[in-house]
C-alpha positions in Angstrom: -14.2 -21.1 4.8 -12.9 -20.7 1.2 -10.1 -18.4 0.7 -9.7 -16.1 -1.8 -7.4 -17.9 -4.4 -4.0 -16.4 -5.6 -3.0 -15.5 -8.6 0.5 -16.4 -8.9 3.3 -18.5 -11.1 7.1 -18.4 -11.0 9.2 -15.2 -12.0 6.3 -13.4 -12.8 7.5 -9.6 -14.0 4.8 -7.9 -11.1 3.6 -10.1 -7.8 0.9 -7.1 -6.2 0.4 -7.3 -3.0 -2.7 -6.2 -0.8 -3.8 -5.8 3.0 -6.5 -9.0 3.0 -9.5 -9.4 1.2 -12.7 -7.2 1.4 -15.8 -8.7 2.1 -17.0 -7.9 -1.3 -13.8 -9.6 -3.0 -14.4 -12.7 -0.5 -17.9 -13.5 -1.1 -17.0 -13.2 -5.6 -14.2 -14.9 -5.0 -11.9 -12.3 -6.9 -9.4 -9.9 -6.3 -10.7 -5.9 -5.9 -14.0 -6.5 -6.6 -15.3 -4.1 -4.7 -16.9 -1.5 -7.4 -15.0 1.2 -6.0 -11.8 -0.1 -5.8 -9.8 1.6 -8.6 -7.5 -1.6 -9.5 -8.4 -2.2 -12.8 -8.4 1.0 -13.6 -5.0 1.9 -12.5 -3.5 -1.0 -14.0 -4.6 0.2 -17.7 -4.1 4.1 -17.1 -1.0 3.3 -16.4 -0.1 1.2 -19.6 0.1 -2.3 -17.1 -2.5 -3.8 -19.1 -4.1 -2.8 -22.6 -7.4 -3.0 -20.9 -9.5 -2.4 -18.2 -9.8 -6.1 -16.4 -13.1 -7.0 -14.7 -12.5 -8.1 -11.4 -13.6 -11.7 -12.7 -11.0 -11.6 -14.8 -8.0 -11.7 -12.2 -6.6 -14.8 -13.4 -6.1 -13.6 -16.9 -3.2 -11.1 -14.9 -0.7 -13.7 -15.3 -1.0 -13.7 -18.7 0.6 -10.0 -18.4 3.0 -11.1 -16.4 1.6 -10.5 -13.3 0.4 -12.1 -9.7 -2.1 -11.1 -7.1 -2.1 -12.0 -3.2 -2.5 -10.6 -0.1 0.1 -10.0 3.0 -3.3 -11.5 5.0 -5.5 -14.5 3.7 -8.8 -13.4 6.2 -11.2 -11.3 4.9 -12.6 -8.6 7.0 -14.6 -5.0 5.9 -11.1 -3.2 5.9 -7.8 -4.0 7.0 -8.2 -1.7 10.8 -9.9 -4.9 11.5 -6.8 -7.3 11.4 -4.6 -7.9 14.2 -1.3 -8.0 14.8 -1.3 -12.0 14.5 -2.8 -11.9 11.6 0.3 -9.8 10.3 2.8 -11.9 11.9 1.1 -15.3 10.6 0.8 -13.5 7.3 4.2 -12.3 6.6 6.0 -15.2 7.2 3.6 -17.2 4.6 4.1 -14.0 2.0 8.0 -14.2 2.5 7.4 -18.2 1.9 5.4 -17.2 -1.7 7.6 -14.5 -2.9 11.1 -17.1 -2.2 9.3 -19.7 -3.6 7.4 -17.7 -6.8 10.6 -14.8 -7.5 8.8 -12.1 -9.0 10.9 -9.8 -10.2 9.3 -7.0 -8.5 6.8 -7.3 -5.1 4.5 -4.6 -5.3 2.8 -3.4 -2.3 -0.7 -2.1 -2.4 -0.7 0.3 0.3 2.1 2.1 2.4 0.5 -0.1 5.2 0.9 -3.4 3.4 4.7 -2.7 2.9 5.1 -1.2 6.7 3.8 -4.5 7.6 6.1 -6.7 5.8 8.8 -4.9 6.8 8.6 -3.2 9.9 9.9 0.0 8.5 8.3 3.4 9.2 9.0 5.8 7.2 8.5 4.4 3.5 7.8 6.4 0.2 5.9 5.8 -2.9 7.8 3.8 -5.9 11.0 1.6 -6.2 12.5 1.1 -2.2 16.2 1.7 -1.6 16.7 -1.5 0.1 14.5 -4.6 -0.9 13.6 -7.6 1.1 14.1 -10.4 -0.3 17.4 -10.3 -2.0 17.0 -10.2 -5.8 13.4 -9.2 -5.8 12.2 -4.9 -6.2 10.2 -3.7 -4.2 7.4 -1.3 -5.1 5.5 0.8 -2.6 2.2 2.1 -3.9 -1.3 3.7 -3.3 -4.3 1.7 -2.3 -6.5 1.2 -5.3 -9.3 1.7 -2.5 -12.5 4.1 -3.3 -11.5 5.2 0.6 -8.2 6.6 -0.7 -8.3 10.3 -1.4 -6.3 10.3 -4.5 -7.1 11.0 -7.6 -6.7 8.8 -10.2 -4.2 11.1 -12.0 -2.1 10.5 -9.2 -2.3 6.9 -8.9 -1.7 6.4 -12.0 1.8 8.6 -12.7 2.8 5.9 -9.3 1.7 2.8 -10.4 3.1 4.0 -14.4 6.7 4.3 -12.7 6.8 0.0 -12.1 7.2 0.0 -15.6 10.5 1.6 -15.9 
């Protein structure tokens, strides 16, 4: 089966991070192309990009600096379908990209995605007080996902706050 590719190339400013990819994402073969996933727009609300990026367009994030992946490579209809080997197989092959790639920050899509990498429980939107991988931020925010009850006001103000 043919993965979803990564986005990703060395001390990039912004490696984000997501659960796995969606079935939708998986059969286009690009990142958050779901058309309810609110990526794209996030990204230029909040001043990321100076446009709003199709989702065939992913690759063209690196030329802002920036990296997509996933903590899981298998695609499923949402991430309550992966196991708890998938996140162990997973995190051990993100920790691999983000030594070998250095981002300057790692920032996690999802509470969940973060909780997953690194066991913690109680985490909170933004910049985290202690970091992973020494030398590399990390960012925890919202799922872009059309299943996440924010609005995207609110997403934005988090996701604007990776630029400071």
């Amino acid at each position: 089966m043919e993965m979803l590719p990564d986005h990703l190339a060395h001390e990039m400013n912004i490696l984000f991070i997501g659960f796995n990819p969606g079935l939708q994402s998986e059969k286009e073969g690009h990142h958050y192309a779901n058309p309810t996933n609110r990526f794209y727009t996030v990204l230029k609300e909040a001043g990321l990009t100076d446009r709003k990026l199709k989702p065939e367009e992913d690759h063209m994030l690196l030329q802002y600096g920036y990296g997509l992946t996933n903590i899981v490579d298998r695609p499923t209809r949402g991430a309550a379908d992966l196991t708890g080997e998938d996140y162990a197989k997973g995190r051990e092959r993100l920790h691999k990209k983000i030594a070998m790639y250095r981002p300057k920050v790692n920032c996690f899509v999802g509470k969940g995605v973060y909780q997953r990498f690194s066991g913690m429980k109680k985490v909170d939107w933004g910049f985290q007080p202690v970091n992973q991988i020494k030398g590399v931020r990390d960012f925890v925010a919202p799922s872009t996902s059309g299943l996440v009850r924010m609005s995207l006001d609110e997403l934005t103000q988090i996701y604007s706050k990776l630029l400071k």
